[in-house]
N, C-alpha and C positions, 0 to 999 in steps of 0.2 A: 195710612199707607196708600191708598184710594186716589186722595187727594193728591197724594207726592205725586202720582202716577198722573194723572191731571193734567196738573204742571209740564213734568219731562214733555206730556204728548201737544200742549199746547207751546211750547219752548220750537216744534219741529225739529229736530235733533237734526234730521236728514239735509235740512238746508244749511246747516250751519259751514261744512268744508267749501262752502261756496266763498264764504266771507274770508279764508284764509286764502284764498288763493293768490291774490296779490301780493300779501305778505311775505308767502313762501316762494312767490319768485325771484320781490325783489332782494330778498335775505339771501338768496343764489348769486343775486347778480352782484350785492354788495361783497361777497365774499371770494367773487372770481377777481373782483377788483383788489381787495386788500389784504386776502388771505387768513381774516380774521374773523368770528362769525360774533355778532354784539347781542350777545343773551339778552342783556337789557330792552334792548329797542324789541326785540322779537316777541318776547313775551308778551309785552302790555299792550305791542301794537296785535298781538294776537286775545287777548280779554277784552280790550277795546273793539275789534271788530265785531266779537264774540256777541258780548253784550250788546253792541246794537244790532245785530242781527237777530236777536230771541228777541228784542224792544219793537223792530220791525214786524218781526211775526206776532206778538201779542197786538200791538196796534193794528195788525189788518184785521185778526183774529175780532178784536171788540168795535174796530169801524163798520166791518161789515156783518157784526152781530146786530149791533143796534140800529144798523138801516135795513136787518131781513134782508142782506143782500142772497144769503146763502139758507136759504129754507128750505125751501121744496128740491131743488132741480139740481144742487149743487154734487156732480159727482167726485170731487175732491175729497181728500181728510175733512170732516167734520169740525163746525167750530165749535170750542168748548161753552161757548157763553150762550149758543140756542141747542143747544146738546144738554145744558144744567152740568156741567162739569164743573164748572168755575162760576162761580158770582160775582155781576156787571162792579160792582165796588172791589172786590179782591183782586181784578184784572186791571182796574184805574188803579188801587195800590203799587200791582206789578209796573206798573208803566211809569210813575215816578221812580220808585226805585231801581229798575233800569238803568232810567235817564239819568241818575243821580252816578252809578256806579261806572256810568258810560263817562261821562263829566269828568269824575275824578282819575280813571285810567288814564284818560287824557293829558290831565294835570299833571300826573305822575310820570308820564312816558315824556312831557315836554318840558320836564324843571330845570333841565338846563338850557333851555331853548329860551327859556322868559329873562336868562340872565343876559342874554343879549340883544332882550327886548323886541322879540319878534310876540309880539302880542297878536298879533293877525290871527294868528294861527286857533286862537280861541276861537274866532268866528267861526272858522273851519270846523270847529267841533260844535258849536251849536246848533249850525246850519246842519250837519248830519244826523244830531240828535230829531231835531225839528220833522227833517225831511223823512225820517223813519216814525214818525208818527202822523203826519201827513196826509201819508200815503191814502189812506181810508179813513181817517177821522175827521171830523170838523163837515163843516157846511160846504166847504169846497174842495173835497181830495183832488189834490191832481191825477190820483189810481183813476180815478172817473172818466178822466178825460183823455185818455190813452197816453198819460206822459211816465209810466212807470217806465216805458221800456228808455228811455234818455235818462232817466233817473239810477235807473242800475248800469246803464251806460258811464255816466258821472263817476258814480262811488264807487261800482267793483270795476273798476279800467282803470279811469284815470288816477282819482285820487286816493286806492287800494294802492295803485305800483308806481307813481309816481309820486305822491305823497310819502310814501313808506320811503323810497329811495331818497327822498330830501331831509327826512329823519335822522340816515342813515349818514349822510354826506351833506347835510348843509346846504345842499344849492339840485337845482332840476336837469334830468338828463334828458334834452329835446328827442334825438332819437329812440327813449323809448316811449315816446308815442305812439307807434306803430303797434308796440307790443302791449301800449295800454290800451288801445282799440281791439286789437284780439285779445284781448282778455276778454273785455268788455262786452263783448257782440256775443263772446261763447254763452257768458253771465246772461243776456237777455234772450240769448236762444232757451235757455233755461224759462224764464219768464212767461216767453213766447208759450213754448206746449203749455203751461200751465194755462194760458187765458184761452189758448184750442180746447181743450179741455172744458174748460166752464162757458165756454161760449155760449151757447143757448139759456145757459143761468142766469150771465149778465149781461145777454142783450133783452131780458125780461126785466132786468132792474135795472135797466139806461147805468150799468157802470160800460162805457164803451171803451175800451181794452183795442188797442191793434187788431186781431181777432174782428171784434163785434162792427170796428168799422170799415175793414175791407172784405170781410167774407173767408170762408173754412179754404178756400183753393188761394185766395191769393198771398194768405197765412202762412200755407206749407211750402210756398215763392221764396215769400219774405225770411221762413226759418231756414231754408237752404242756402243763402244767399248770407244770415247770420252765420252760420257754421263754416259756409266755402269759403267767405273772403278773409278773416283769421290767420287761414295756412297761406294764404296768397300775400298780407301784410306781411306775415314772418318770415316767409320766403326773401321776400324787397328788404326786411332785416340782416336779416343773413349776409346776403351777396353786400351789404354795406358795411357790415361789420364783420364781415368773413376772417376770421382766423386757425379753423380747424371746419373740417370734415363733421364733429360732432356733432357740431350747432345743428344739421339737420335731423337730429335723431324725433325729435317730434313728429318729423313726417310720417313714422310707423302707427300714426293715429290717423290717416287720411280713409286708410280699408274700415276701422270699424266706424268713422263718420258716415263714409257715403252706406255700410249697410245700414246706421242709423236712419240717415237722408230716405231710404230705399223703403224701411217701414213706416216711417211718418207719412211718406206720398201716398202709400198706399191702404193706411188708417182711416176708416169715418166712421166707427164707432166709437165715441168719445171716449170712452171709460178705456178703452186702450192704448192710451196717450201717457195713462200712470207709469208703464212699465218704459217707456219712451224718457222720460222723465228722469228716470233714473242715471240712464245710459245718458242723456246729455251732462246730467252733473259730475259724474264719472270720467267726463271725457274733457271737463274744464277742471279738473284736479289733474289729471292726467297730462295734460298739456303743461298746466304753471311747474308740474316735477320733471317734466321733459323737455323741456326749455330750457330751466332753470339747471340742470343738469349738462345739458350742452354747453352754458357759459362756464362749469365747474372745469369741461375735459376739454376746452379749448384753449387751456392755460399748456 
């Protein structure tokens, strides 16, 4: 039972409604369009993300076990592999099987996609698999080199709500780009506090993070600037796609961002960034259901 517990704790449970957010907008947006909601697609593109989001958290979990990135200084959740919770072999087990189960959702969510020979689309899943073990493993993580924050930029913006939408429909919808960059930026503001946070961890173990290479002040620049420009994109959405009053209902998240903005400015106690933390992922679930809800009551 110990062990089960383990798991769940090294799985991060808390980060996972991250990886749905794309999904569940663009499953809004698809359904403002056609009035039909495709169980099918939603599911597996919801196991699929699923899965490689617990893939990504084990992989950082045993990249930066096995490089001591997080021993001493690390005020974060604990990792289970310098904690003795999990064992370095039981963890490499996890991560194929992951990878494997990630692979085959894939398979299964695109079977009728392969019959009209869009094989491409494989890559697309390997390169995500790849990139979620990446992150911290191997001799050269890109996490190291401060490129996680484009990296959750990528997968939970773009190819979260713009890939799901071509699932969905077959073909890409240019203007929601806008809306897959505020996704996107909400998702690395997320990121962002975590690596304020460990700042002084990993600029002791050269993983240089946004953070470690600009400094704690010009950080909480950078995470205000992640969170304002969002509502400023969907704004320029809106007024372009304007059909209802509704579409703006999202904006009733502008008051708890900026008192969000208000305690991160004025945070420098690290350890008080967890509770920060919370309230940014909160606030990117909150958006993809109030968005996605605008395009429902604008019909």
């Amino acid at each position: 039972m110990l062990e089960f517990y383990n798991w769940i704790y090294a799985f991060r449970l808390k980060t996972l409604p991250l990886s749905l957010s794309g999904i569940i907008l663009s499953s809004f947006i698809d359904f403002s369009e056609k009035g039909i909601f495709n169980v099918h697609i939603f599911i597996w593109s919801s196991l699929n993300s699923i899965f490689l989001q617990i893939l990504s958290n084990i992989a950082n979990d045993y990249g930066d076990g096995i490089k001591g990135t997080d021993n001493i200084y690390r005020i974060g959740p604990k990792r289970t592999i310098q904690s003795c919770m999990i064992s370095k072999k039981k963890i490499r087990i996890a991560l194929i099987i992951f990878s494997v189960l990630s692979f085959i959702s894939n398979i299964i969510l695109l079977f009728d996609y392969f019959k009209n020979k869009n094989y491409y689309i494989i890559i697309v899943i390997l390169i995500c698999i790849l990139s979620a073990i990446k992150y911290t493993i191997g001799y050269n993580p890109y996490g190291y080199k401060g490129l996680g924050d484009l990296s959750v930029l990528i997968f939970f913006g773009l190819i979260s709500l713009e890939g799901n939408y071509y699932l969905y429909n077959n073909h890409l919808n240019i203007k929601l780009l806008l809306l897959c960059f505020s996704l996107g930026f909400l998702t690395v503001s997320v990121l962002n506090i975590n690596n304020i946070r460990d700042l002084d961890n990993d600029k002791k173990n050269q993983k240089y993070t946004i953070p470690v290479r600009i400094g704690l002040k010009k950080s909480k620049i950078y995470h205000i600037l992640l969170m304002i420009v969002p509502f400023i994109l969907s704004i320029i959405f809106v007024i372009i796609t304007y059909k209802s009053i509704y579409q703006y209902i999202f904006i009733i998240l502008i008051l708890p961002t900026i008192i969000h903005l208000n305690k991160i400015y004025k945070i420098y106690n690290h350890k008080y960034f967890n509770n920060e933390l919370k309230t940014a992922v909160y606030i990117n679930i909150l958006y993809a259901l109030l968005m996605g809800i605008g395009f429902i009551l604008k019909k």
